[in-house]
C-alpha positions in Angstrom: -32.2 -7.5 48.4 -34.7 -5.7 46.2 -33.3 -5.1 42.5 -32.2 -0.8 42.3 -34.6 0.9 40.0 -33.7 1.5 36.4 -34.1 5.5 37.4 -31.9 5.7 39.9 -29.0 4.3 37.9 -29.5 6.2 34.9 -29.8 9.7 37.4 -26.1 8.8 38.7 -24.7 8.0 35.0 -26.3 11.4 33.7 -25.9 13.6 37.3 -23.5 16.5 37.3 -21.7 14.5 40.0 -21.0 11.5 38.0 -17.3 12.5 36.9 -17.0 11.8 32.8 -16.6 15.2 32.4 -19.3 16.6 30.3 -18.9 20.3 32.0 -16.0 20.5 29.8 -17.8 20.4 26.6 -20.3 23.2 24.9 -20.4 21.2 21.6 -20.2 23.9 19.3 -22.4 26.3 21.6 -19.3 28.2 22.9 -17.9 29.3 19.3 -21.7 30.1 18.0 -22.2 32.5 21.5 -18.8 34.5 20.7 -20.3 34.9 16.7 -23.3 36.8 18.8 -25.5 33.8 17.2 -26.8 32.6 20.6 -27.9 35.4 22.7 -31.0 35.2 24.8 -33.2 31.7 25.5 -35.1 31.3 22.3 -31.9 31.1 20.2 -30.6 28.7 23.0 -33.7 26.6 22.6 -34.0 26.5 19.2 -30.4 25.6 18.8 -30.4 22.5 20.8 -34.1 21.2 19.7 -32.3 21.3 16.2 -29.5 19.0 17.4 -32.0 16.6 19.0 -34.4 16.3 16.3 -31.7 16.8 13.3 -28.3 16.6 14.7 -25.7 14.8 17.2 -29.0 14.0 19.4 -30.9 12.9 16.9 -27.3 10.2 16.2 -27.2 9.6 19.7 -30.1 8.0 19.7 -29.6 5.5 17.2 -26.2 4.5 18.5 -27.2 3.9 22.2 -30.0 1.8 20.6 -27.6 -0.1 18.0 -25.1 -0.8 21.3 -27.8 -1.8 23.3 -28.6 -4.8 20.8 -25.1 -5.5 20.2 -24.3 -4.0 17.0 -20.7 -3.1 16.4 -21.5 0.2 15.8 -18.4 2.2 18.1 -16.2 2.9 14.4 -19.2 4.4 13.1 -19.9 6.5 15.7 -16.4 7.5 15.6 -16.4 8.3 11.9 -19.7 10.9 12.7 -18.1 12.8 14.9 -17.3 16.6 13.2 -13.6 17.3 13.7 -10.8 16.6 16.2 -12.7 18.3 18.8 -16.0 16.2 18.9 -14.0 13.3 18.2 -12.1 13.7 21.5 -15.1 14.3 23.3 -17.3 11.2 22.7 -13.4 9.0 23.5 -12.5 10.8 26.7 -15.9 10.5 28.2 -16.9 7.0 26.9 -13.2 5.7 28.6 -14.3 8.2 31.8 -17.7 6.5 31.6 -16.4 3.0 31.2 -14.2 3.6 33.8 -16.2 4.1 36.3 -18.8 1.8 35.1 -16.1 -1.0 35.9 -15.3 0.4 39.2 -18.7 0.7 40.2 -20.8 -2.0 39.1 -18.0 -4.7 38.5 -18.8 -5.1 34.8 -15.9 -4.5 31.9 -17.1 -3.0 28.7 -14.6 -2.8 25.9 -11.9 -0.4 25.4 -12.0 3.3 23.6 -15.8 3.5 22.9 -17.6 6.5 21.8 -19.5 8.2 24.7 -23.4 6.6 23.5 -21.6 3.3 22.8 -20.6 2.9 25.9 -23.9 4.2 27.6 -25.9 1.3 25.8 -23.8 -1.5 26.2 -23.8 -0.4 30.4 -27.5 -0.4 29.6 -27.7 -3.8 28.0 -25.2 -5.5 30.8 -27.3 -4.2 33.4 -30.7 -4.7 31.8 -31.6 -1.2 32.0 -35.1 0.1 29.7 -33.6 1.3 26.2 -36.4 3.7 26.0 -35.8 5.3 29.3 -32.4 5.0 29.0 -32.0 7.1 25.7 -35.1 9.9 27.3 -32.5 10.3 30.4 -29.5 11.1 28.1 -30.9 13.4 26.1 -32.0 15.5 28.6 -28.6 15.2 30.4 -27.3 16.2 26.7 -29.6 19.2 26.5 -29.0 19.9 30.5 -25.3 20.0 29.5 -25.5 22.7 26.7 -28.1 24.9 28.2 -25.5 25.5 31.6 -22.9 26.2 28.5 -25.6 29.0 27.9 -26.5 30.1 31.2 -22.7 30.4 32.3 -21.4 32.2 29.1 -24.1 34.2 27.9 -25.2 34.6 30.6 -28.6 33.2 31.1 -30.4 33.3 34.4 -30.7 30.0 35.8 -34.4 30.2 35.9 -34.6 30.5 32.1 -32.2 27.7 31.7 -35.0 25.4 33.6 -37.6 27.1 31.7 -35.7 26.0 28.1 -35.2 22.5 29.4 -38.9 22.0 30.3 -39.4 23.3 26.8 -37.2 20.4 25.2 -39.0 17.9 27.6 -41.1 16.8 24.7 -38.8 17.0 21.8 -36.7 14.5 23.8 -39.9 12.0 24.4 -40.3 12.5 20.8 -37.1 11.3 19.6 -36.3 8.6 22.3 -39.7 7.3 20.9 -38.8 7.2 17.2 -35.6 5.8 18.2 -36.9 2.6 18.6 -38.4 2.3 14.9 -34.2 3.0 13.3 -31.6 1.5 12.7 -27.8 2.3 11.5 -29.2 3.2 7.5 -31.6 5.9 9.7 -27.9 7.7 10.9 -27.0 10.9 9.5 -28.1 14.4 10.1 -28.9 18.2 8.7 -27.1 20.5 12.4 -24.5 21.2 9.8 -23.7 24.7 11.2 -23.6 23.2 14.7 -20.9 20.3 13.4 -19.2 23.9 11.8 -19.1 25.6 15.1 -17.2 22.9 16.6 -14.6 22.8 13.7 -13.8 26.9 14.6 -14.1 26.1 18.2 -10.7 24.8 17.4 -9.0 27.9 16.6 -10.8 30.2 19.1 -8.5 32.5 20.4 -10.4 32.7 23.7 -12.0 29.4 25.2 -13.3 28.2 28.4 -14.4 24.7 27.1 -12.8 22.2 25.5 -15.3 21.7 22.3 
């Protein structure tokens, strides 16, 4: 039996079907699109190029690439996370992710691991491309956040493909550079974005849980 393709695995881990529950999340985008801060595609765009380039992205990155050559990076990439909220997040759908990762392809990854944690030590076990790997969950990342947009702003769905194509390269970019840091690299300047999560938590009126 020929070996499945890298591609299709990573399309079912990152696929709105794949059940870790990522449509439960705006990261921050919810509270900012109440404040009238996000309100047509531009400021949608340039929001979440700023959190792949400079923000949780940007983190991701690195931490999928640190799992994926063993480092025991998961406490760190705990410790990033801005606020009860966000910490939840990454938990719930790294043990959703690992989870199903047991179910489905018979392999056990360890227990309570941030969301990219989990994603590239499944990666590693199953000797999945890093690079391709890290591209695919970006763009599932900035997939995620733009239907936050186009659902609460709202957005047209056309626009929402239009912003994604517009992020395409940003995402090359930074799954590129990935490859060239390490832990020291970590860190970020989305401060308002990590902000907007922390008053996420006191919205009166939500739809989504960060």
């Amino acid at each position: 039996m020929k070996k499945i393709k890298d591609y299709q695995i990573l399309q079912s881990w990152f696929a709105s079907s794949f059940p870790v529950g990522s449509f439960n999340y705006s990261h921050g985008i919810e509270t900012a699109i109440q404040n009238q801060e996000i309100q047509n595609i531009i400021d949608v765009h340039d929001w979440i190029k700023f959190c792949i380039n400079n923000g949780s992205g940007y983190n991701d990155a690195i931490l999928i690439k640190c799992a994926y050559q063993n480092e025991c990076i998961n406490e760190i990439a705990l410790s990033l996370c801005a606020g009860y909220e966000r910490f939840m997040e990454t938990k719930e759908m790294g043990s959703a992710f690992s989870k199903l990762i047991k179910e489905i392809y018979k392999i056990t990854l360890p227990n309570n691991l941030a969301y990219p944690v989990a994603i590239g030590n499944a990666a590693k076990l199953l000797e999945i491309d890093l690079n391709l790997t890290i591209s695919s969950y970006l763009q599932a990342f900035a997939s995620n956040l733009i239907s936050v947009a186009v659902k609460s702003i709202p957005l047209g769905q056309t626009e929402g493909q239009k912003c994604l194509f517009w992020l395409m390269l940003d995402i090359q970019n930074v799954s590129k550079k990935s490859s060239q840091l390490n832990i020291s690299d970590l860190g970020g300047a989305a401060i308002y974005s990590d902000i907007c999560s922390l008053k996420h938590e006191t919205l009166s009126s939500r739809i989504y849980k960060t």
